[in-house]
GURO-897687 format. One record per atom (N, C-alpha, C): residue in three letters; x, z, y. Coordinates in pm, whole numbers, padded with zeros to 5 digits, always signed. Each point is the difference from the previous one (the first is absolute). Layout:
N
AlaXZY;...
***
This chain:
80
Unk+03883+02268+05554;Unk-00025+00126+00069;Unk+00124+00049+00074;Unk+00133-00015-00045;Unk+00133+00067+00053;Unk-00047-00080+00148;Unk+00027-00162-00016;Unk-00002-00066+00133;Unk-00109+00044+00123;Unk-00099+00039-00064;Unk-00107+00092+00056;Unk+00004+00136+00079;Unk+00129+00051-00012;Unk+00021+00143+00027;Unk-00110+00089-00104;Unk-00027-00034-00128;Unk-00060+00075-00070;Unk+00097+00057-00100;Unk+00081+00062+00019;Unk+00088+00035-00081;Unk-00042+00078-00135;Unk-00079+00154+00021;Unk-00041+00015-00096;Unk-00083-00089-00099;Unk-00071-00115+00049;Unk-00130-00037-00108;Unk+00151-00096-00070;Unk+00063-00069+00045;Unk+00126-00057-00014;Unk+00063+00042-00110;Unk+00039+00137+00000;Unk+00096+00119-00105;Unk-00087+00001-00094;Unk-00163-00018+00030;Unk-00080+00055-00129;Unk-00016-00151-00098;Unk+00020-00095+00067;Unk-00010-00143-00079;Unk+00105-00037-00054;Unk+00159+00047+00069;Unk+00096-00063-00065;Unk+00074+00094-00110;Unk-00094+00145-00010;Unk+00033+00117-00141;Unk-00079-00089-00116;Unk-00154-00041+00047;Unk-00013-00092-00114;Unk+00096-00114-00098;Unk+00042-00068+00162;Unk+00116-00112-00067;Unk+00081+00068-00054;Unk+00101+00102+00024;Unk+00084+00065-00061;Unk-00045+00062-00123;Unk-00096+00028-00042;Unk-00024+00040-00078;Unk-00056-00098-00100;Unk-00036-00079+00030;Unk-00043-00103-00124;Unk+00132-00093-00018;Unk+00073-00024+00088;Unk+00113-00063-00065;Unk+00152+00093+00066;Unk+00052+00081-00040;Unk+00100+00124+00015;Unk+00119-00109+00037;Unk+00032-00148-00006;Unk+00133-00051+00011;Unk-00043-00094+00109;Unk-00122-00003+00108;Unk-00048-00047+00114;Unk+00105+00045+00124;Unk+00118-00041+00020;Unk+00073+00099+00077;Unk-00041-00069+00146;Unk-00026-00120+00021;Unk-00067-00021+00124;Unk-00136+00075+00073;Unk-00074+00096-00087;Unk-00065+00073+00025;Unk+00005+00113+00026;Unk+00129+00049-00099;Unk+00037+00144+00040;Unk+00092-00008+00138;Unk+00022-00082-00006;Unk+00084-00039+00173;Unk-00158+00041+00100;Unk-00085-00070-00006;Unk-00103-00011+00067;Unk-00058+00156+00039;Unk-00011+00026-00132;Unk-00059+00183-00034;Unk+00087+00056+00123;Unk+00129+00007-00030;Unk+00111+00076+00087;Unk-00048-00025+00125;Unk-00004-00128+00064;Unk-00037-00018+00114;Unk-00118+00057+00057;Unk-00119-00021-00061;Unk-00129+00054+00024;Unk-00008+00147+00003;Unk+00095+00048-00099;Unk-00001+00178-00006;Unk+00074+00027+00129;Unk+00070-00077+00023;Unk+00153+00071+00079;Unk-00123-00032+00152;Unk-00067-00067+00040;Unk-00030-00047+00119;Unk-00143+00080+00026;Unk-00020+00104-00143;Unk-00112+00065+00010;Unk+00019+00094-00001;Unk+00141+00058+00045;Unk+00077+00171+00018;Unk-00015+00042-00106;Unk+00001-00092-00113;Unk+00060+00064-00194;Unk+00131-00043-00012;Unk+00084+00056+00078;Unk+00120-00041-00046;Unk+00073+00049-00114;Unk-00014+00119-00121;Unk+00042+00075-00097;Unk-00076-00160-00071;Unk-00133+00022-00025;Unk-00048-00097-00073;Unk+00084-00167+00002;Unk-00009-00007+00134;Unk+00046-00148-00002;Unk+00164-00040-00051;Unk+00084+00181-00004;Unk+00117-00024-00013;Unk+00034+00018-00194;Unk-00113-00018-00038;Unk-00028+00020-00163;Unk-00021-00132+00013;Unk-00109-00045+00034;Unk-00050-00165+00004;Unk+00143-00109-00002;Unk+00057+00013+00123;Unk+00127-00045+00017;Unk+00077+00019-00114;Unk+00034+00098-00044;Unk+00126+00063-00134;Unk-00092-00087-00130;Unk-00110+00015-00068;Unk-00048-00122-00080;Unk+00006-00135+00037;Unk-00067-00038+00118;Unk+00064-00132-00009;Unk+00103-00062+00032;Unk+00097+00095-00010;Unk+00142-00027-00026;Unk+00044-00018-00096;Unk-00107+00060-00111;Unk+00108+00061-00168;Unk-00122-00169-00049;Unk-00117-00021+00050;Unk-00044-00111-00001;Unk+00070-00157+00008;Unk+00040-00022+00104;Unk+00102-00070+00053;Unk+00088-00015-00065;Unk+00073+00115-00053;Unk+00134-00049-00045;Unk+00022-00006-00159;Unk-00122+00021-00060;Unk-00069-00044-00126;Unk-00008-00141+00025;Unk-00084-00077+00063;Unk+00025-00143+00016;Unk+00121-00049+00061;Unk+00065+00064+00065;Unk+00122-00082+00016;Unk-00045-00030+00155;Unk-00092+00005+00074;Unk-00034+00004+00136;Unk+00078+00026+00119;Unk+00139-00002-00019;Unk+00069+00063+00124;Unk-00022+00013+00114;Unk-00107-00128+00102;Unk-00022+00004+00102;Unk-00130+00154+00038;Unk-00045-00004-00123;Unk-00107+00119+00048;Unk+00025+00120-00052;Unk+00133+00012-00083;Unk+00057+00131-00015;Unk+00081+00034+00136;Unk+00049-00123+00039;Unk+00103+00057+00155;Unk-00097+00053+00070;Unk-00123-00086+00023;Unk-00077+00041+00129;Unk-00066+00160-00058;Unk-00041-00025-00110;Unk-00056+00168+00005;Unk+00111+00113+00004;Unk+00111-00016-00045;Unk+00070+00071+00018;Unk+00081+00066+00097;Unk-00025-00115+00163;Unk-00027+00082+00119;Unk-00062-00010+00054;Unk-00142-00012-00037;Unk-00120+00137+00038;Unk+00014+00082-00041;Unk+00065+00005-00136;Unk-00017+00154-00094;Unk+00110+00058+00061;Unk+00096-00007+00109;Unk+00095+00023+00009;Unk-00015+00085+00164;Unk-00078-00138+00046;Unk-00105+00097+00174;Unk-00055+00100-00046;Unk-00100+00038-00134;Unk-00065+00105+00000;Unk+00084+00115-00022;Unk+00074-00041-00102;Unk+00047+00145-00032;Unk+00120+00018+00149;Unk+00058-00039+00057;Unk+00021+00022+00131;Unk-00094+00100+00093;Unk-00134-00059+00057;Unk-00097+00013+00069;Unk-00039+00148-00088;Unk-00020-00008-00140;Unk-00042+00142-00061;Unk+00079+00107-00015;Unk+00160-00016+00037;Unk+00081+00075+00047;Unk+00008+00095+00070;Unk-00032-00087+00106;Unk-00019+00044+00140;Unk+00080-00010+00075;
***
């Protein structure tokens, strides 16, 4: 659905994944994206901040860097 430009139905499938497995950090990457590209950026910048604390529970560095600047554009962008 993300690849789709369906962002919301997207956010609503990958809260499932996140939620049935909480240490899925390739998903909460995904969530972020789908929220952030669906003008939820507060949401997506929560999404981002878990699958960070996700990530770096496994030892994941490559997808703690990357979420960590998106999480880093939003709170920028939510600045203002």
């Amino acid at each position: 659905y993300l690849k789709a430009g369906e962002h919301s139905r997207a956010a609503e499938y990958l809260r499932e994944a996140v939620a049935s497995d909480p240490a899925y950090s390739a998903a909460w990457k995904a969530l972020g994206k789908a929220l952030a590209e669906d003008g939820r950026e507060q949401e997506a910048l929560e999404a981002y901040r878990r699958g960070i604390e996700a990530a770096r529970a496994k030892g994941d560095k490559q997808a703690e860097k990357e979420m960590t600047v998106f999480a880093r554009r939003l709170e920028r962008s939510l600045a203002g």
